[in-house]
N, C-alpha and C positions, 0 to 999 in steps of 0.2 A: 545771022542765026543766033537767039538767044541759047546760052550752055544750057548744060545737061540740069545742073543743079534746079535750073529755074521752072522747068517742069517738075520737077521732083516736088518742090514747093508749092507748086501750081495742084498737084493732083492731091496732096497732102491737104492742105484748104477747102478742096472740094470732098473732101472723107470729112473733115470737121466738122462743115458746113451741114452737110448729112446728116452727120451721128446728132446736132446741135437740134435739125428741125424735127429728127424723130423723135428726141429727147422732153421737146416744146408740146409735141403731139401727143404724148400721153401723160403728162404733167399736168396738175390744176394748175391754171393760171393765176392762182393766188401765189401757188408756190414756187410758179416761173420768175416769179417780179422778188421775188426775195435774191439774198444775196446767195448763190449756190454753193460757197464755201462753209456757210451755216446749216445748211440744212439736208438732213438725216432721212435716209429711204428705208424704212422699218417694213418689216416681213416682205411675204413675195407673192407670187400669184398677182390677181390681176386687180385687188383692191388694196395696194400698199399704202401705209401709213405714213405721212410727211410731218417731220418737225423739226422745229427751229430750234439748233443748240446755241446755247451760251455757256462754255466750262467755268469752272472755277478758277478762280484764278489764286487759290491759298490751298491747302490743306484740306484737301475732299474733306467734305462732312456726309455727303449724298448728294439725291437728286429729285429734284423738284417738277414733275409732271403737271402742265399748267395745260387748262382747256379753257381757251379765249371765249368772251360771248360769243353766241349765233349770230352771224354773218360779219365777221369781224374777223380779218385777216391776221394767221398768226405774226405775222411782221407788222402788223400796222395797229394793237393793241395796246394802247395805252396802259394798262392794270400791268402784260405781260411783258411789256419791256423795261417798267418802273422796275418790277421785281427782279424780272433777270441780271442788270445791269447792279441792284444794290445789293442780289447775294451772292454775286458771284466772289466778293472782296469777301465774305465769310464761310467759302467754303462747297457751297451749293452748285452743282450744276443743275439748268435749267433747261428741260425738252417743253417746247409749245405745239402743240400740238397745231393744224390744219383742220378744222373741220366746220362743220360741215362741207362737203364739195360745194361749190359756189353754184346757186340756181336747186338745191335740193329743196323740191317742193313743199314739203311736209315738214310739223313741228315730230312727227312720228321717226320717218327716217331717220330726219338727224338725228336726235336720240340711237336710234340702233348703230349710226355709224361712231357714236360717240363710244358706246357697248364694244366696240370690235375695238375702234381704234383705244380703248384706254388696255382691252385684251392682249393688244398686241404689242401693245408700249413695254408693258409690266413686263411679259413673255419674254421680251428681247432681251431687258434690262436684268432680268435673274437670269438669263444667257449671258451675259455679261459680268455674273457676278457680284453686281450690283445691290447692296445686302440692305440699304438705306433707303427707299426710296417713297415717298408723302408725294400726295396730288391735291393743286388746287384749282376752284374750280370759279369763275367767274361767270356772272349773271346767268344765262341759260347754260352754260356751261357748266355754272355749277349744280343746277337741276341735273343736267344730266350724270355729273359724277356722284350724284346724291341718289340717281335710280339705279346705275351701276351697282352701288355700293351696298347699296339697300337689298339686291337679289342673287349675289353672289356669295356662294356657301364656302369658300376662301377666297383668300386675295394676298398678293403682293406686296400692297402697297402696306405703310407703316401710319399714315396718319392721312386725314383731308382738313381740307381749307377752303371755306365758302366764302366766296367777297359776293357781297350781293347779291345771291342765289337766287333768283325767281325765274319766271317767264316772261319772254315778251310781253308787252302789253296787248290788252286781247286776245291772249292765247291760253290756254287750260289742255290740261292732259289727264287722262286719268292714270299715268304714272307717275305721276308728282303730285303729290300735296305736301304743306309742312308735315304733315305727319308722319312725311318716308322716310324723316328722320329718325323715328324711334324704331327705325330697322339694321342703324346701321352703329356698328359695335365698335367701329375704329376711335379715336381720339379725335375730336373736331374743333374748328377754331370757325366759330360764324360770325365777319366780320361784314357789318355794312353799315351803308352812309343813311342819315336822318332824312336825306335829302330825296333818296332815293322812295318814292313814294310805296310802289308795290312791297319793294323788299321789306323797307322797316313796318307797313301795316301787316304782314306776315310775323315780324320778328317775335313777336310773344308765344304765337303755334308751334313756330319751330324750336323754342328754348322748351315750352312745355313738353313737346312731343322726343326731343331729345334726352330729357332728364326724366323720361320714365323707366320707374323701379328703377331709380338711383336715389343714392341722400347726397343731397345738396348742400355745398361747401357757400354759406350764407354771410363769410367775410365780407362780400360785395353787393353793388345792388346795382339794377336796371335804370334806375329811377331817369325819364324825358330829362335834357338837358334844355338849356337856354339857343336857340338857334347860333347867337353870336357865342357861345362856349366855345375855350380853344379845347379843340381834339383833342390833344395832345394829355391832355391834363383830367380829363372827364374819369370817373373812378368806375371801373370796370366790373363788369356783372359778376356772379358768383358761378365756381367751377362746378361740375359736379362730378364727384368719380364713383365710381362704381363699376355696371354694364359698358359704361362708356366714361370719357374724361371729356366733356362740354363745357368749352366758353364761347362766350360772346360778347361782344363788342361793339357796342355803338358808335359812331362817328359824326359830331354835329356837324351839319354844314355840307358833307359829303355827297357829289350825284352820282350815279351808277358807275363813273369810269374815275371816281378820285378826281376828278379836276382839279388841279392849285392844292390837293391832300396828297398828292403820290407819299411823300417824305413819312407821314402819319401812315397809310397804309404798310408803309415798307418797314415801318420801327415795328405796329405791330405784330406781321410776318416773320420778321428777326427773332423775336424774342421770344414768340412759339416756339418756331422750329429750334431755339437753340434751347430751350425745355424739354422738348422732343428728343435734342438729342441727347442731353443729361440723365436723363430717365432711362435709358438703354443702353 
């Protein structure tokens, strides 16, 4: 006859087992496969918001609200793991967000779900006290934090960050053009790669549309680089403050997700947000 304990054990396992497959069952499967010690169940009801924390690991500076490309797993995001991991040594904790739900049909939904879930981020995070907190926004992601932004008559957030802002290829909304840019009043830093073909033939719409009725700080200039130019070193566009504080950033060489540039994307992220945070 096995002891008492050993049932006890036995039916304790079968409760785990349980709570584990209900758990699996209303979870996206994007965010099943992530590590569950990372990742954060924001609001309630039956469309709850998932995302991937990475804390700071120095002296809170704030918190960095990152929405990965469309269909790109917030754990498996090249852009949003280079960042989390290189600000967390300066201070930054990093929420990535989950979205689109995997298999959402539409370039439309996902946009709306991008709409709640950036609603519900923000919501949580000034429930928390949270007094810092800049969002950036990656390829459709950053479309979609760029049409947020652009139709909401307050906000949260302190600052955004475009890496490569566009659309899918093949895709058009009539919630985005560059020009949703001249709607939106926060502090922006638009950075993207040469390489990336949609984004940089945008790039000139969206600096114009952004730096409307402002004056323009013309220490720097745009001027095309040489494809072999090292990033690093390319002299950067001119700010503009006013309505808004716009810059932008070219990166030669660079395709949609940084490849072989993470270190260049992240220095110029750093040196934003630690502007961003000097100024406040």
């Amino acid at each position: 006859m096995k002891p008492p304990h050993h049932f006890a054990l036995l039916l304790w396992a079968a409760a785990m087992a349980a709570a584990m497959s209900a758990h699996c069952a209303q979870t996206p499967e994007w965010v099943a496969a992530a590590d569950p010690a990372t990742v954060l169940r924001l609001g309630s009801g039956s469309a709850p918001v998932f995302a991937l924390q990475r804390e700071a690991s120095t002296r809170p500076r704030g918190t960095l609200v990152i929405l990965p490309d469309w269909g790109v797993p917030a754990s498996a995001s090249p852009v949003a793991r280079t960042l989390a991991e290189g600000l967390a040594g300066q201070g930054w904790t990093t929420l990535t967000l989950f979205w689109p739900a995997a298999g959402t049909p539409t370039l439309e939904s996902a946009l709306n779900q991008a709409r709640e879930a950036l609603e519900t981020t923000l919501a949580h995070l000034t429930g928390q006290g949270v007094n810092k907190v800049l969002v950036l926004g990656h390829g459709a992601g950053g479309v979609a934090a760029a049409d947020y932004f652009a139709t909401v008559a307050t906000t949260r957030a302190q600052g955004l960050i475009l890496v490569n802002a566009s659309l899918p290829a093949g895709r058009v909304s009539s919630r985005y053009t560059p020009a949703t840019l001249a709607r939106i009043t926060l502090p922006m830093l638009d950075i993207f790669g040469a390489a990336d073909r949609r984004t940089a033939a945008e790039a000139g719409a969206r600096a114009a549309a952004a730096r409307q009725d402002a004056e323009a700080d013309t220490r720097g200039t745009n001027m095309p680089q040489a494809a072999g130019a090292d990033a690093s070193t390319h002299i950067p566009p001119g700010e503009t403050q006013g309505r808004t504080a716009y810059r932008q950033v070219r990166v030669p060489g660079a395709d949609r997700d940084f490849t072989g540039l993470g270190a260049v994307l992240l220095k110029r992220v750093r040196g934003w947000l630690a502007k961003q945070t000097r100024r406040r």
